[in-house]
Backbone and ligand atoms as CSV (ligand in chain L), in Angstrom:
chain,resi,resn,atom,element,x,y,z
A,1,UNK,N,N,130.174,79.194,19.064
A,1,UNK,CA,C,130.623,79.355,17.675
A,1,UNK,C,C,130.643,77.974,16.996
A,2,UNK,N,N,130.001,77.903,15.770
A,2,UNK,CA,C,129.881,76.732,15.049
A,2,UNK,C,C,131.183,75.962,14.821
A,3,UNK,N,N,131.650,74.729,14.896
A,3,UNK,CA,C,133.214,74.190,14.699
A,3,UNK,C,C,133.814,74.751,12.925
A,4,UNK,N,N,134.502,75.455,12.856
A,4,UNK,CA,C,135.674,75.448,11.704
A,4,UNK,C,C,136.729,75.139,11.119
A,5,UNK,N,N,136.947,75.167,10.451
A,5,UNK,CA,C,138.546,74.790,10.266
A,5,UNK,C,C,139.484,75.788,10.368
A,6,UNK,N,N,140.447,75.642,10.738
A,6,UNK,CA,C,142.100,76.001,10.726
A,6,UNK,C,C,142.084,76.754,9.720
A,7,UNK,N,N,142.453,78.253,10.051
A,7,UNK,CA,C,143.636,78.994,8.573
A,7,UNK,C,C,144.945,78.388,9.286
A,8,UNK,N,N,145.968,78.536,8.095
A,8,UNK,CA,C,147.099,78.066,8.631
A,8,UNK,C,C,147.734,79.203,7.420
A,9,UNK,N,N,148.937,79.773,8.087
A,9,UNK,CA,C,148.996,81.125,7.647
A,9,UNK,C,C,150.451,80.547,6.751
A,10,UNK,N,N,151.176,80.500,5.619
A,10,UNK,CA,C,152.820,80.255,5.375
A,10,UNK,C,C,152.824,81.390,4.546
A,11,UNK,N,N,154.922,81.540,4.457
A,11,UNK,CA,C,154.603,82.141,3.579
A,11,UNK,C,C,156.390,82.424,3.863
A,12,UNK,N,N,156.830,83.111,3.224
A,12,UNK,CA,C,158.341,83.469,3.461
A,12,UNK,C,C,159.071,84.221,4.833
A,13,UNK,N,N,159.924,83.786,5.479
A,13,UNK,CA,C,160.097,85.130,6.809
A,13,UNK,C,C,160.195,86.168,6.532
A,14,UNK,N,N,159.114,86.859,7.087
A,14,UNK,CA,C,159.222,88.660,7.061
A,14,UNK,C,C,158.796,89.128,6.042
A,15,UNK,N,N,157.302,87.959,5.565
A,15,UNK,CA,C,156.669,88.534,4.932
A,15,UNK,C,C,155.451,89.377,5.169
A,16,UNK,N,N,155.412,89.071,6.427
A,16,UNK,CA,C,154.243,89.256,7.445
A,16,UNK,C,C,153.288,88.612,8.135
A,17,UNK,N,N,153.344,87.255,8.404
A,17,UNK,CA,C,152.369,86.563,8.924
A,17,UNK,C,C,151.571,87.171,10.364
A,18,UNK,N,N,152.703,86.932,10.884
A,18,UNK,CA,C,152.551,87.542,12.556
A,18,UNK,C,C,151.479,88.813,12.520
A,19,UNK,N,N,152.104,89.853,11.227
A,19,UNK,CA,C,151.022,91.115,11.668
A,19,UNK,C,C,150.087,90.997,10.307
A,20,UNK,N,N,149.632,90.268,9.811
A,20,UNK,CA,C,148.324,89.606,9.325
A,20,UNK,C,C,147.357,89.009,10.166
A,21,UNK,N,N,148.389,88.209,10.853
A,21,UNK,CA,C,147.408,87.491,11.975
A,21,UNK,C,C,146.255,88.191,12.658
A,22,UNK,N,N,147.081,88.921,13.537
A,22,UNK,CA,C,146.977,89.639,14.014
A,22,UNK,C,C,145.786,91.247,13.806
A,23,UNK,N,N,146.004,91.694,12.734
A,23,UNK,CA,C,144.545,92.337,11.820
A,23,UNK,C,C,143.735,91.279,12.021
A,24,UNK,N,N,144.152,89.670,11.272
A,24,UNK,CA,C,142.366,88.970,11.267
A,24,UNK,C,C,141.802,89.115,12.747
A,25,UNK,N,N,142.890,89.065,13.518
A,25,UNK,CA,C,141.917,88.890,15.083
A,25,UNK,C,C,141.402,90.125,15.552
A,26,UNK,N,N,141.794,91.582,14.892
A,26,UNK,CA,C,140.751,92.668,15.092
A,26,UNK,C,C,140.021,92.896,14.665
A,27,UNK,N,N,139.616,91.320,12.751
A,27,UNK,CA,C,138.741,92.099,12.293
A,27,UNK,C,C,137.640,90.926,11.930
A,28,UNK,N,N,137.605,89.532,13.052
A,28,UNK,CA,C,137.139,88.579,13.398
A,28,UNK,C,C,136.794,87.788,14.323
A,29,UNK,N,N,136.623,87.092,14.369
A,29,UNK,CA,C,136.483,86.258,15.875
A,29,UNK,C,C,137.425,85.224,16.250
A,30,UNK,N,N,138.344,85.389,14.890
A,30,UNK,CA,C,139.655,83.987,15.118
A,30,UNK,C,C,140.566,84.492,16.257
A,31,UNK,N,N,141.432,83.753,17.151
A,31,UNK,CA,C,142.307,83.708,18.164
A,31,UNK,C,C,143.323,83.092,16.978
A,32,UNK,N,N,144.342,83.300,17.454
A,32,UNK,CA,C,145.939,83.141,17.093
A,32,UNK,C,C,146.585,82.664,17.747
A,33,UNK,N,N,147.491,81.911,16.859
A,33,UNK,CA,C,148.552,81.358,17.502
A,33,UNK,C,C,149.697,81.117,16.475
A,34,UNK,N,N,150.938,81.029,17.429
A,34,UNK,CA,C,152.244,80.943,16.337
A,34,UNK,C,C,153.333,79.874,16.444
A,35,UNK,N,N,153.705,79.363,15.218
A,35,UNK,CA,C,153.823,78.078,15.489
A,35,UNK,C,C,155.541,78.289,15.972
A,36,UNK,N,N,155.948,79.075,15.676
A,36,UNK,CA,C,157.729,80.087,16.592
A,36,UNK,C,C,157.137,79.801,17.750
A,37,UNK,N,N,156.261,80.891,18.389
A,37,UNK,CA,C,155.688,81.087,19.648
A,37,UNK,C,C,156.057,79.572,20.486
A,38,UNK,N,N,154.796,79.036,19.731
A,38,UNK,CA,C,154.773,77.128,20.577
A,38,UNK,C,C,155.998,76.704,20.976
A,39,UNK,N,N,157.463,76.679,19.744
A,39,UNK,CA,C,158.281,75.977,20.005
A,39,UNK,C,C,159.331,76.782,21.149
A,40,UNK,N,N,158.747,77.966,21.005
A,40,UNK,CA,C,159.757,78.777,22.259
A,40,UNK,C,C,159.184,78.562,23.603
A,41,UNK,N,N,158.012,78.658,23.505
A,41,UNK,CA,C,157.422,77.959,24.876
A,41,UNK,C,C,157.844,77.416,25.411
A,42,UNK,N,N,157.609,75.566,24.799
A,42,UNK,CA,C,158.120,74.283,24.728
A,42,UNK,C,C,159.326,74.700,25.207
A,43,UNK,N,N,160.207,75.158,24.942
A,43,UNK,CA,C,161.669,74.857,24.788
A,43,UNK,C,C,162.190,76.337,26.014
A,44,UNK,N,N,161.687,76.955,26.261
A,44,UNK,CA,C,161.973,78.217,27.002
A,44,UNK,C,C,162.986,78.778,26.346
A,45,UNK,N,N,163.015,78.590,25.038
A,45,UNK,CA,C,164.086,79.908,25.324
A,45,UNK,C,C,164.095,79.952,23.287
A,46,UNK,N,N,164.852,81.201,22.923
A,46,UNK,CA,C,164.228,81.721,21.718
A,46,UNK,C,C,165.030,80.675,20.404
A,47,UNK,N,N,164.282,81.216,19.131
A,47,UNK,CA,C,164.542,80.272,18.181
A,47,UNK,C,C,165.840,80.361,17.824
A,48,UNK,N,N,166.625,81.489,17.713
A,48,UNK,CA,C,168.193,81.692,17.371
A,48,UNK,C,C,168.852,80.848,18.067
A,49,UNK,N,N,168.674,80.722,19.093
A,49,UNK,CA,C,169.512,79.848,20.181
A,49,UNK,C,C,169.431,78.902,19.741
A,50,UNK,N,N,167.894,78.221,19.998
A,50,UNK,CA,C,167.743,76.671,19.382
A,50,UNK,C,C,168.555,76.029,18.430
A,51,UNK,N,N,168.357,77.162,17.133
A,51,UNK,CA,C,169.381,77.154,15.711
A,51,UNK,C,C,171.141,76.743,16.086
A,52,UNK,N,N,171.200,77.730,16.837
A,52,UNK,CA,C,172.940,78.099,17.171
A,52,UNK,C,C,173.423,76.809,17.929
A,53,UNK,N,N,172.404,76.375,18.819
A,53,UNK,CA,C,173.053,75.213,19.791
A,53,UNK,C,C,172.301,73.801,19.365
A,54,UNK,N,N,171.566,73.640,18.943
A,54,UNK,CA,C,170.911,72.416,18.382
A,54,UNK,C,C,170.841,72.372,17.144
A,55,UNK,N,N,171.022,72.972,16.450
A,55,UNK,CA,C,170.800,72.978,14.991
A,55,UNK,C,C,169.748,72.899,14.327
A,56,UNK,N,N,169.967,72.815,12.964
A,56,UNK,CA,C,168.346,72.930,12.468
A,56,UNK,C,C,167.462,71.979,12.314
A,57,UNK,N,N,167.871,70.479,12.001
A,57,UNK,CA,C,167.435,69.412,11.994
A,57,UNK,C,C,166.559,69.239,13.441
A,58,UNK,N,N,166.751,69.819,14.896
A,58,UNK,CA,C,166.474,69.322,15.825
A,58,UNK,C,C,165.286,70.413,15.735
A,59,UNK,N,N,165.386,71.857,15.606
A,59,UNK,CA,C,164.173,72.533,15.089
A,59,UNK,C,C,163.289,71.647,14.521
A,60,UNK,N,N,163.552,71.608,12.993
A,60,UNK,CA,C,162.560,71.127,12.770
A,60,UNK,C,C,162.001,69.785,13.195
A,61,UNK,N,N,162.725,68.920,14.356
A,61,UNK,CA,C,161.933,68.106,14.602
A,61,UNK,C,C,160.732,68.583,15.773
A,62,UNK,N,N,161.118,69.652,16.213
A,62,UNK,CA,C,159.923,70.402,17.043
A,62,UNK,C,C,158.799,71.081,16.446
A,63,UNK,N,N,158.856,71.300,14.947
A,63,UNK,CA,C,157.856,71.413,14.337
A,63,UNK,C,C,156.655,70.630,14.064
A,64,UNK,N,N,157.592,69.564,13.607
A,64,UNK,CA,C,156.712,67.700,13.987
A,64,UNK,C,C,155.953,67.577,14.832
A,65,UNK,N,N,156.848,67.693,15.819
A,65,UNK,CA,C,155.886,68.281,17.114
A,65,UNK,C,C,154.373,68.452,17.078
A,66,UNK,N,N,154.935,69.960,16.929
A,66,UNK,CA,C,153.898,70.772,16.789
A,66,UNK,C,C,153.166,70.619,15.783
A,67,UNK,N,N,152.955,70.391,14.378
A,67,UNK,CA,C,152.050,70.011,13.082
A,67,UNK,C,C,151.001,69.017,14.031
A,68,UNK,N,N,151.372,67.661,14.811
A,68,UNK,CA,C,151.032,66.830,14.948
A,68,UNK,C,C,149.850,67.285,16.257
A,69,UNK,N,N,150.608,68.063,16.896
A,69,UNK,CA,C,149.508,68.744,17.941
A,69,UNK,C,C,148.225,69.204,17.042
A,70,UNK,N,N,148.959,70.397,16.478
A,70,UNK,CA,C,147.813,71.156,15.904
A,70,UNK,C,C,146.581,70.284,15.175
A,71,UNK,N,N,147.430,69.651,14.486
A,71,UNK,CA,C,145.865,68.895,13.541
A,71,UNK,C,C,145.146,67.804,14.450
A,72,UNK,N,N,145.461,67.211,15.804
A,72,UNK,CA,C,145.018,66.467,16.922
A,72,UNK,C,C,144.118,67.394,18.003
A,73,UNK,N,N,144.745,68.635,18.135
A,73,UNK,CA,C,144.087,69.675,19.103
A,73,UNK,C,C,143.645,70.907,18.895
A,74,UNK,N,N,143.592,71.239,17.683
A,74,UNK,CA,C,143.268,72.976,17.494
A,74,UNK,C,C,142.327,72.926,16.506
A,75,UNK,N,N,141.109,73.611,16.998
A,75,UNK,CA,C,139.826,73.802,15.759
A,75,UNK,C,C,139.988,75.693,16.275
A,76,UNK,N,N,139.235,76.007,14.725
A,76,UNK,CA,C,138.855,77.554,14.963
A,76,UNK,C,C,139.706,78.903,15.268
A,77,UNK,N,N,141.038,78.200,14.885
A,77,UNK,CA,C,142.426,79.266,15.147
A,77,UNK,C,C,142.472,79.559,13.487
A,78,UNK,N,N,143.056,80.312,14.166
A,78,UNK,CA,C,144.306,81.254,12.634
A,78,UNK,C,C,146.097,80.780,13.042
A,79,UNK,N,N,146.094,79.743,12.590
A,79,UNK,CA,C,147.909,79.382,12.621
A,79,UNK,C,C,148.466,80.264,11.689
A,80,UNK,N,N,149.529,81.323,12.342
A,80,UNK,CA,C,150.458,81.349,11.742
A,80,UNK,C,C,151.835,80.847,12.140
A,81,UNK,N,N,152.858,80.144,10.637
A,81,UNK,CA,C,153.792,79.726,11.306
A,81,UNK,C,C,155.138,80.280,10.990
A,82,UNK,N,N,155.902,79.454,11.118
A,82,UNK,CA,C,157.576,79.886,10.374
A,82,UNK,C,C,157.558,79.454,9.249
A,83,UNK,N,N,158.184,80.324,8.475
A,83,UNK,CA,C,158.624,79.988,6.943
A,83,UNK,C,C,159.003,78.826,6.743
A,84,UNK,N,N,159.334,78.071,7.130
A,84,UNK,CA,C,159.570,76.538,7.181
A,84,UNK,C,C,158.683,75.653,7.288
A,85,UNK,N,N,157.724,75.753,8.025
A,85,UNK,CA,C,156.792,74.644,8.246
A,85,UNK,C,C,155.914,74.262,7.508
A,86,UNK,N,N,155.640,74.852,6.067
A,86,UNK,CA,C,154.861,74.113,5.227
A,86,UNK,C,C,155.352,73.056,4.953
A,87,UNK,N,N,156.513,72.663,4.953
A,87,UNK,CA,C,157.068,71.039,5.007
A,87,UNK,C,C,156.582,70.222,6.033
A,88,UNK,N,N,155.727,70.421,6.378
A,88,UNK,CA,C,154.962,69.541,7.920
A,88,UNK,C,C,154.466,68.322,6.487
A,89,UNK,N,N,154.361,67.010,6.620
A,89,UNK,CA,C,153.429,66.249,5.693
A,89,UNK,C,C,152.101,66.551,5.660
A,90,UNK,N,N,151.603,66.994,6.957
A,90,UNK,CA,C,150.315,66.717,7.466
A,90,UNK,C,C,149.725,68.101,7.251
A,91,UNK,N,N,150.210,69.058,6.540
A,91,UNK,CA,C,150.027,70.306,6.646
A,91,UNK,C,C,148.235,70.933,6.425
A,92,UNK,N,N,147.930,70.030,5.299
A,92,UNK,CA,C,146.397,70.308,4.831
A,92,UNK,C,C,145.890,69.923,5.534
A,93,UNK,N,N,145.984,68.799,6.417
A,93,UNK,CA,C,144.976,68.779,7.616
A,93,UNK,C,C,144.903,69.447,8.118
A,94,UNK,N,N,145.628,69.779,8.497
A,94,UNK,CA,C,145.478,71.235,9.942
A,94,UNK,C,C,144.494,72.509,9.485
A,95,UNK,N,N,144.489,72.828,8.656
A,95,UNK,CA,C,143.513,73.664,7.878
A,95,UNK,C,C,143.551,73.952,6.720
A,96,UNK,N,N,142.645,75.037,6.179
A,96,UNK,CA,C,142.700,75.488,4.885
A,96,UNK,C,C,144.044,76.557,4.660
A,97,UNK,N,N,145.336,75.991,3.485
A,97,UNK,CA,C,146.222,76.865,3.681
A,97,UNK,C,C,146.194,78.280,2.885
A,98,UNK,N,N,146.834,79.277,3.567
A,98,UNK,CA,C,146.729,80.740,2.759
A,98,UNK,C,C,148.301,81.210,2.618
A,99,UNK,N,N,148.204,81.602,1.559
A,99,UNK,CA,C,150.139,82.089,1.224
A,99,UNK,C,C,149.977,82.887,1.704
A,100,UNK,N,N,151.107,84.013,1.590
A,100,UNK,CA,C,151.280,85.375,1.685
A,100,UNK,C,C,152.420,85.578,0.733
A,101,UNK,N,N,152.048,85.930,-0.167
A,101,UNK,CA,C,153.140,86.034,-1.347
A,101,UNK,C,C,153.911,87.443,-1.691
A,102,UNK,N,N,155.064,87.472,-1.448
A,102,UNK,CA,C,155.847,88.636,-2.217
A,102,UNK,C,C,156.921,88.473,-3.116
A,103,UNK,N,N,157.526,89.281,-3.749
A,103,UNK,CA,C,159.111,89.046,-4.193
A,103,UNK,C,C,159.753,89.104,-2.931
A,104,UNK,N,N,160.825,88.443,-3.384
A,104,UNK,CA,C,162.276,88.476,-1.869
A,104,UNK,C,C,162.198,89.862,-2.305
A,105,UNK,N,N,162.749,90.663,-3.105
A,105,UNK,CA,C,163.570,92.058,-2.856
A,105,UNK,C,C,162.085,93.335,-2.052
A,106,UNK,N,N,160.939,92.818,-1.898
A,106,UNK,CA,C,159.795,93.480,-1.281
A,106,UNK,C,C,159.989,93.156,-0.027
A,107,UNK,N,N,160.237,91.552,-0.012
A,107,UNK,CA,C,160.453,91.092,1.456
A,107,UNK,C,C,161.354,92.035,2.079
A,108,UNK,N,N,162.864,91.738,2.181
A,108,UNK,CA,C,163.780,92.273,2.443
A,108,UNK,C,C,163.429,93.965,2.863
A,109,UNK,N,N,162.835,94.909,1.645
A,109,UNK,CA,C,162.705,95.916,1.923
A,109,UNK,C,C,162.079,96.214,3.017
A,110,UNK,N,N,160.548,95.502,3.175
A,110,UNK,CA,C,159.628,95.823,4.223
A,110,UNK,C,C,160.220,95.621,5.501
A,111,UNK,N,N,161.233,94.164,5.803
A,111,UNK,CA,C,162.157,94.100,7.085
A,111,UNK,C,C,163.071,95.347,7.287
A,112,UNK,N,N,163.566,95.999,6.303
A,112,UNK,CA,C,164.610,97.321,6.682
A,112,UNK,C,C,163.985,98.230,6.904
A,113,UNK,N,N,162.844,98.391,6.527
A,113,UNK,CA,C,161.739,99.450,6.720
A,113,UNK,C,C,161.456,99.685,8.096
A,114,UNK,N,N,161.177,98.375,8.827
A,114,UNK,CA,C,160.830,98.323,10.592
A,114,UNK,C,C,161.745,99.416,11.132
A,115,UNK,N,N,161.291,99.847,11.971
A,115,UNK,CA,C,161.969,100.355,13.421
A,115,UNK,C,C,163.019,99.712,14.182
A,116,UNK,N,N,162.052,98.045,14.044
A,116,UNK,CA,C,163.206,97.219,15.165
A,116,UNK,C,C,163.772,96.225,13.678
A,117,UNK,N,N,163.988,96.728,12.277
A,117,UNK,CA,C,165.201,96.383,11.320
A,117,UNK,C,C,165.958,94.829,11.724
A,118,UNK,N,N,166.824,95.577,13.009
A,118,UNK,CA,C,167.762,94.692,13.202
A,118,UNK,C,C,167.895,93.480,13.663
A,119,UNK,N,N,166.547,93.863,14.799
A,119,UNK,CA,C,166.298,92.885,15.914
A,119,UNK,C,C,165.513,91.289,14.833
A,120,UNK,N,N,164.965,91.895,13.953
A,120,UNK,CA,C,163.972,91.478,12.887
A,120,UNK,C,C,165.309,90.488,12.528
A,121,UNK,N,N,166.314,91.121,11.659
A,121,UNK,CA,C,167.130,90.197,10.518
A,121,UNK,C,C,167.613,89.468,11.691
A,122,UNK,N,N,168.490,89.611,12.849
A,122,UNK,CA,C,168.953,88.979,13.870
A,122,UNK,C,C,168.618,87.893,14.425
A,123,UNK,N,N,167.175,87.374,14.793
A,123,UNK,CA,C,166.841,86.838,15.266
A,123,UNK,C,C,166.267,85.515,14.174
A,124,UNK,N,N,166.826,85.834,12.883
A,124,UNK,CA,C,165.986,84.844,11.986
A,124,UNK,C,C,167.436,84.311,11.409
A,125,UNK,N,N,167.855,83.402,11.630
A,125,UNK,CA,C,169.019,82.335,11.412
A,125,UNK,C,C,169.551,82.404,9.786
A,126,UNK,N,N,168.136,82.011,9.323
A,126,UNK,CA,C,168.087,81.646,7.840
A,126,UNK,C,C,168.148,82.993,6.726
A,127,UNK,N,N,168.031,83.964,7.531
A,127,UNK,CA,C,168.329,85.700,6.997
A,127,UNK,C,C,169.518,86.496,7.362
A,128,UNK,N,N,170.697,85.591,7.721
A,128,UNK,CA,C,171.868,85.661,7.905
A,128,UNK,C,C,172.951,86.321,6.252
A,129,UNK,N,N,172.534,85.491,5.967
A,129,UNK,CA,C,172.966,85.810,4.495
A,129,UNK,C,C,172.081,85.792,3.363
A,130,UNK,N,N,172.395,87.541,2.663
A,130,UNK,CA,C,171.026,87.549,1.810
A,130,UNK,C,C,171.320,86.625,0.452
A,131,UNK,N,N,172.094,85.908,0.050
A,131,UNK,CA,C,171.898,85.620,-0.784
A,131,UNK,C,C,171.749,84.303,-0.729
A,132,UNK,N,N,172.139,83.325,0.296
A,132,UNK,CA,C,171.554,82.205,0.968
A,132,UNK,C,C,170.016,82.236,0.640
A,133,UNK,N,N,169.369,83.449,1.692
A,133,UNK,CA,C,168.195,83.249,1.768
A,133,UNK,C,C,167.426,83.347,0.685
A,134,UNK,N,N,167.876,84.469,-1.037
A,134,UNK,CA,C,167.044,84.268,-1.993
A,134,UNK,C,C,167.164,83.317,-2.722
A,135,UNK,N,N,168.260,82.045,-2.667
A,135,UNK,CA,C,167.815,81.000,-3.136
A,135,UNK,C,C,166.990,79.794,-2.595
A,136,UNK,N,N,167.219,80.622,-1.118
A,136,UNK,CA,C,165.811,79.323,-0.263
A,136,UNK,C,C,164.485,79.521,-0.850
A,137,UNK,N,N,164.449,81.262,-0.851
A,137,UNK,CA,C,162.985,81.722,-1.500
A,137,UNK,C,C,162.737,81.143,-3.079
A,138,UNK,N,N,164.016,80.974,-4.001
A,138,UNK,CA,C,163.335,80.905,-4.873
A,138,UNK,C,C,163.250,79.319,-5.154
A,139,UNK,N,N,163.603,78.970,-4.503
A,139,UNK,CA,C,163.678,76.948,-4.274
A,139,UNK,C,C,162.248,76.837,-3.249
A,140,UNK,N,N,162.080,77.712,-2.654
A,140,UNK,CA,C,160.037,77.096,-1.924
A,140,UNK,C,C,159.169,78.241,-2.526
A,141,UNK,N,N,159.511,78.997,-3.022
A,141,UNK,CA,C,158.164,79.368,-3.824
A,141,UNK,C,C,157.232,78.563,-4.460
A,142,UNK,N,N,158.010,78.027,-5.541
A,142,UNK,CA,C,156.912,77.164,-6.367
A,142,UNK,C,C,156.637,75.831,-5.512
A,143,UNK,N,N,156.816,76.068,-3.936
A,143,UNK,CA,C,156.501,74.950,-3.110
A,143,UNK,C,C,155.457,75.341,-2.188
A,144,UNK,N,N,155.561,76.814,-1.441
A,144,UNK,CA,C,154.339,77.423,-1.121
A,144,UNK,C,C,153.188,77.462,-2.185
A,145,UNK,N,N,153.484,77.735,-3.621
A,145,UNK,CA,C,152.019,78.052,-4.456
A,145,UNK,C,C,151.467,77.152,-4.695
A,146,UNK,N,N,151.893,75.281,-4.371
A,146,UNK,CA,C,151.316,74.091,-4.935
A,146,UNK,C,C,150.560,74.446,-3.966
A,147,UNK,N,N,151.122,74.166,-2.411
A,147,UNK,CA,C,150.603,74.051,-1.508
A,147,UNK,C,C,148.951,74.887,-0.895
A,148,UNK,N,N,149.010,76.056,-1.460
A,148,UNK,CA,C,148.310,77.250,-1.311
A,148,UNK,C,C,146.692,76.749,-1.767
A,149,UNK,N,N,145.746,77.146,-0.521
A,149,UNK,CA,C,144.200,77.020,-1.061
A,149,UNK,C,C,144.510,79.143,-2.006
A,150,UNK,N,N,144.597,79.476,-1.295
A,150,UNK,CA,C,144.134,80.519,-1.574
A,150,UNK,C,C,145.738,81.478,-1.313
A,151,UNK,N,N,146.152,82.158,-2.371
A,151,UNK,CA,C,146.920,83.102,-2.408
A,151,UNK,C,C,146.621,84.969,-2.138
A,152,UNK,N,N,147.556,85.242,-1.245
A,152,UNK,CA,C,147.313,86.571,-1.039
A,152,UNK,C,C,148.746,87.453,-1.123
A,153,UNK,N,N,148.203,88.228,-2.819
A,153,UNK,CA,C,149.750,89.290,-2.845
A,153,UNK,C,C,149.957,90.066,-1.674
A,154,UNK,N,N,150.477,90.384,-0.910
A,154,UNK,CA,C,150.916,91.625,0.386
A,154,UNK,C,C,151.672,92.526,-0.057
A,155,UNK,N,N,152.142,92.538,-1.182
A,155,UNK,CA,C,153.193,93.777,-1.741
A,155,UNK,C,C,152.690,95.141,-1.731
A,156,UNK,N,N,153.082,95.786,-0.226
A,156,UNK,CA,C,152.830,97.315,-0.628
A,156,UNK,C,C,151.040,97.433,-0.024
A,157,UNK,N,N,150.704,96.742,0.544
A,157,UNK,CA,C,149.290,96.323,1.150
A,157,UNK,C,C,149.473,96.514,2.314
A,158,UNK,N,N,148.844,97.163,2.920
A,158,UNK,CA,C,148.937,96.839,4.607
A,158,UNK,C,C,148.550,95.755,5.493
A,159,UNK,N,N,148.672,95.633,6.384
A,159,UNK,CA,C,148.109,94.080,6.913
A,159,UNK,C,C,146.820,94.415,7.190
A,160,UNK,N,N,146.192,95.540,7.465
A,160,UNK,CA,C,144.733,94.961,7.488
A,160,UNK,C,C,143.991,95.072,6.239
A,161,UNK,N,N,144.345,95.480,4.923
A,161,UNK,CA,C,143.574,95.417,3.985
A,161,UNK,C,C,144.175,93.724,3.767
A,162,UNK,N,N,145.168,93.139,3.688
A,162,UNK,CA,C,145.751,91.823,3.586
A,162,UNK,C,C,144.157,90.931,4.374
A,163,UNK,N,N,144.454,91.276,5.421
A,163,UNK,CA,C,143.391,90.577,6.639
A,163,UNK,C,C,142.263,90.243,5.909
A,164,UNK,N,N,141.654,91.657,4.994
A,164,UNK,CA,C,139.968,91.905,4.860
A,164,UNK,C,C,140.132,91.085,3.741
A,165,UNK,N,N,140.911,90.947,2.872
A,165,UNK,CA,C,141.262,90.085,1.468
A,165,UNK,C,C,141.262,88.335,2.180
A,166,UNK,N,N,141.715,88.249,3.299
A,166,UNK,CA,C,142.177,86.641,3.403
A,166,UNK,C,C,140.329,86.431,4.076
A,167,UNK,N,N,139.844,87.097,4.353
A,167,UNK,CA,C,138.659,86.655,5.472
A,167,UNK,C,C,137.694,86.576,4.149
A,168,UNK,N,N,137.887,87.496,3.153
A,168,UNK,CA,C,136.424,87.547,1.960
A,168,UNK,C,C,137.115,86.369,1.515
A,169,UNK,N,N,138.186,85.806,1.247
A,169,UNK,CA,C,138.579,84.642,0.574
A,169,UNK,C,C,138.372,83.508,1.025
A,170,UNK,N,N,138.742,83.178,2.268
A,170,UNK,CA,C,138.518,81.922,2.746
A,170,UNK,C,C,137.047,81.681,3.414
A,171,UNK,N,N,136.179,82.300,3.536
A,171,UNK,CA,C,134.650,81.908,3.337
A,171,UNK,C,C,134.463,81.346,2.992
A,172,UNK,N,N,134.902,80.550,1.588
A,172,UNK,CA,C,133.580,78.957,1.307
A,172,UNK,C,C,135.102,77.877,1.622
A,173,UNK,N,N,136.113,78.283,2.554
A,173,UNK,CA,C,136.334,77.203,2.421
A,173,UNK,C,C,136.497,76.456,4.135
A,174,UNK,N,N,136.002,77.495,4.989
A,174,UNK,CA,C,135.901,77.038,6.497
A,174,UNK,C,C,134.298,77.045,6.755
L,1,S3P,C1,C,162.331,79.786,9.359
L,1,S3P,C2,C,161.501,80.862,9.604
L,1,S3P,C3,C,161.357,81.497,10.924
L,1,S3P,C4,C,161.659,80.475,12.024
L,1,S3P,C5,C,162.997,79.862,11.802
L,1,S3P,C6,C,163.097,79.134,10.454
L,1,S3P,C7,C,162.421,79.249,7.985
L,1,S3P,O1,O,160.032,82.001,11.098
L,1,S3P,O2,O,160.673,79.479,12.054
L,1,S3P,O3,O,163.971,80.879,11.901
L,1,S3P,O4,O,162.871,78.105,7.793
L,1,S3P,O5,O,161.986,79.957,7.047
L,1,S3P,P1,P,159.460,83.333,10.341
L,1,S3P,O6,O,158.954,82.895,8.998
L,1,S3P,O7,O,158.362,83.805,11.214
L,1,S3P,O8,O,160.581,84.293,10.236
């Protein structure tokens, strides 16, 4: 396969990255990876914890981390990461970036919608309190859309029509 660049997936928690990803890799040749995933690896054990006993500052210095890996070691993936990590400096290196854009109150809905609901809000620190979290959303929105090569609404879309939209889009730019 010819060398490409990096999608690098952001976008709000539980907007869907993970199962975007995930469509592109049934409906492409990209492999995946998640930038949660990495740091739970690394660290053995899950991100709530990390949060609860190290705090968040020490998170995100494992993101650092990881930004610094990725744009040193990864060609030809689909990164998706945590809602947080478009604050990496180095972020456009790593690849061409793609939003995933919704309203919070779509967000929110589609998480209560799941099956596993709970396990979903539980495990995400920063979705502790909803009204915390819609002023995080509305304080990095207009920080995801600077950032953004290419924007993709997901509202009410499924993830693989999302998928077939991000793959016709990012063509001229990998
Ligand atoms: C975070 C989002 C989470 C995870 C951590 C912090 C954030 O990932 O990285 O809880 O700052 O928005 P998801 O976006 O996959 O929920």
């Amino acid at each position: 396969m010819p060398s490409r660049k990096n999608i690098i997936l952001i976008g709000f928690m539980g907007v869907g990255k993970g199962s975007v990803a995930r469509e592109v890799v049934k409906n492409s040749k990209y492999m995946t990876i998640d930038t949660d995933d990495l740091i739970e690896s690394m660290e053995n054990r899950k991100i709530k914890n990390i949060f609860d006993l190290e705090g968040e500052e020490y998170f995100r210095r494992l993101e650092r981390d990881v930004a610094k890996w990725l744009e040193e070691s990864v060609k030809n993936t689909l990164i998706s990461t945590g809602g947080g990590f478009y604050k990496q400096k180095n972020l456009k290196k790593i690849g061409t970036v793609v939003l995933l854009d919704s309203p919070f109150d779509a967000i929110i809905k589609r998480i209560k919608a799941h099956p596993n609901a709970i396990k979903k809000l539980k495990k995400r620190p920063l979705l502790a309190d909803l009204k915390k979290a819609k002023e995080l959303y509305n304080q990095r929105r207009p920080e995801y859309l600077k950032l953004a090569d290419i924007v993709i609404d997901v509202t009410d879309k499924s993830a693989d029509l999302c998928s077939k939209e991000l793959l016709k889009k990012v063509k001229k730019y990998v």
